[in-house]
C-alpha positions in Angstrom: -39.6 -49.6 13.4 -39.5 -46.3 11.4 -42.6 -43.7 11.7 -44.8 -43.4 9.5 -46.1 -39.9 7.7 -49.3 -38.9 9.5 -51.8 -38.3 6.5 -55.1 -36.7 5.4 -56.9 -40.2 4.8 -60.4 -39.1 4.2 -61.9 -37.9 1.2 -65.7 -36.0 0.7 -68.2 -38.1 -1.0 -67.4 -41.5 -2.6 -64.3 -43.2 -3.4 -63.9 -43.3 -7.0 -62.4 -46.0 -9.2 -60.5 -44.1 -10.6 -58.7 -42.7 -7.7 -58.3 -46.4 -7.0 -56.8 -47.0 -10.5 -54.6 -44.0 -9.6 -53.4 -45.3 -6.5 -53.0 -49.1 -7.9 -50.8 -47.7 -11.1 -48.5 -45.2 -9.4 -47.1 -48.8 -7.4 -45.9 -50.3 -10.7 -42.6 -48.3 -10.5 -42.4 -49.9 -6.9 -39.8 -52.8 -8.0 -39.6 -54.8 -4.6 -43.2 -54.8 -4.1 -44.0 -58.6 -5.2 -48.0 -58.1 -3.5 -50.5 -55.8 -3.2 -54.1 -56.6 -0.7 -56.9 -54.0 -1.3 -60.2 -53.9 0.7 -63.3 -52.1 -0.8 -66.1 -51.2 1.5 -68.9 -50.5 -0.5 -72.5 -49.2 0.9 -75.2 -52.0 0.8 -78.7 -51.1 0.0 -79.5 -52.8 3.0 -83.3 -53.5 4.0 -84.1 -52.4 8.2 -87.2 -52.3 9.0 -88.9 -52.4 6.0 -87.1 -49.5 4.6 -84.0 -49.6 1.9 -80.8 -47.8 2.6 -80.1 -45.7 -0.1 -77.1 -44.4 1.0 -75.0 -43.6 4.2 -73.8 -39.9 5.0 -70.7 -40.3 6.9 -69.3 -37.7 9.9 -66.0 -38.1 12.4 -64.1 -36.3 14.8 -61.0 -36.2 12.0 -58.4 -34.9 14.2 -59.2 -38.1 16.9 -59.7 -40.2 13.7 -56.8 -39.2 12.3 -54.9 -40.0 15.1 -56.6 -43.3 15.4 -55.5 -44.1 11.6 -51.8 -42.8 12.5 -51.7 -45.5 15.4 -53.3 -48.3 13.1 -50.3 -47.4 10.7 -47.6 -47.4 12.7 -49.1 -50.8 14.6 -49.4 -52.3 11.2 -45.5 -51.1 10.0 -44.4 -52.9 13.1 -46.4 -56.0 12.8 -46.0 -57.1 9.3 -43.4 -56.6 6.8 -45.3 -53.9 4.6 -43.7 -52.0 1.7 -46.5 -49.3 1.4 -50.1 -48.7 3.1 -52.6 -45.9 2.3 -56.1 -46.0 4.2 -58.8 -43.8 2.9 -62.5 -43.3 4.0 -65.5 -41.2 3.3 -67.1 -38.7 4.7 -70.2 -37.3 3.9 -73.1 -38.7 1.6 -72.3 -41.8 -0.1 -75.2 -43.7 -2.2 -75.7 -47.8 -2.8 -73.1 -49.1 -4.6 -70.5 -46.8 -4.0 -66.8 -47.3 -2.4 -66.9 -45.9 1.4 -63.4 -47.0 2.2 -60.3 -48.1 0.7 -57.5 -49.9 2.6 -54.5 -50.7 0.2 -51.4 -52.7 1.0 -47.9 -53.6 -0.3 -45.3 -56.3 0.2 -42.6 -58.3 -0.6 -44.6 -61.3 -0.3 -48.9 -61.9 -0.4 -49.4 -63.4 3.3 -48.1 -59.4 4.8 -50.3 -58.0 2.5 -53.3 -59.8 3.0 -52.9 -60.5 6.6 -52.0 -56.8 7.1 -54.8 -55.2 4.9 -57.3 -58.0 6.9 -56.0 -56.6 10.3 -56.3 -52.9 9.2 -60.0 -53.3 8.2 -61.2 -54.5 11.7 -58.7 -52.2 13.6 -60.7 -49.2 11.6 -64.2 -51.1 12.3 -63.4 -51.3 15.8 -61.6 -48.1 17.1 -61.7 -45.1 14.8 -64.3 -42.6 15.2 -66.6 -42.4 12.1 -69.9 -42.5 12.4 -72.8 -43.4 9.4 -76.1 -42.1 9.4 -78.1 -44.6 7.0 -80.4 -43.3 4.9 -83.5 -44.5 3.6 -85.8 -44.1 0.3 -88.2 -41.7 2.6 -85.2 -39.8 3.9 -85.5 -41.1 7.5 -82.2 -42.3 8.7 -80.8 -44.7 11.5 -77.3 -44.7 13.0 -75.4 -48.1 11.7 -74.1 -49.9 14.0 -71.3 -52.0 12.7 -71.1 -55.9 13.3 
């Protein structure tokens, strides 16, 4: 199994589609890639307890997050025949609508991608330490707890 790079995977405010588009088109020269998976967490304008979220400000310990990402990586380069994997997250405020985290996948065939960029997503849910503080239209705020 080779290592993977340790990375900076978070990024200060929302993900934009164009840094998505970005990421997507500099792939293309890539020519044994046959599959990409890509998982978009976007913030829902939830409704809790009467009040809508209008957006979640995001917080982690980076350096134990990071290192949480790093092992995610590595598992995921060991598990499944990936060509390429970038994982990126917010931190700070991010408003309804917006992209909160970006998981991106590549392989010679669709079922590593897919099953890969699946596994990923509920490895991050589970175990790395990010934290969101949502935010309602009266500016009171709740910690989310994810399901």
């Amino acid at each position: 199994m080779k290592e993977t790079q340790k990375r900076n995977s978070f990024i200060e405010g929302p993900i934009s589609p164009v840094f998505i588009a970005d990421s997507i088109s500099k792939h293309s020269v890539k020519k044994e890639i046959g599959a990409h998976s890509i998982f978009l967490g976007q913030v829902r304008n939830d409704l809790l307890e009467g009040k809508e979220v209008k957006a979640i400000d995001y917080t982690a310990y980076t350096d134990m997050a990071e290192e949480s990402l790093h092992s995610i990586r590595e598992w995921a380069f060991g598990q499944y025949n990936l060509t390429c994997m970038h994982i990126y997250h917010s931190l700070g405020r991010v408003e309804a609508g917006e992209i909160c985290l970006f998981v991106f996948t590549s392989s010679k065939h669709r079922k590593d991608a897919q099953d890969a960029c699946s596994a990923i997503v509920e490895r991050i849910k589970k175990e790395v330490p990010v934290w969101g503080k949502e935010v309602f239209e009266d500016n009171s705020y709740s910690w989310k707890v994810n399901s």
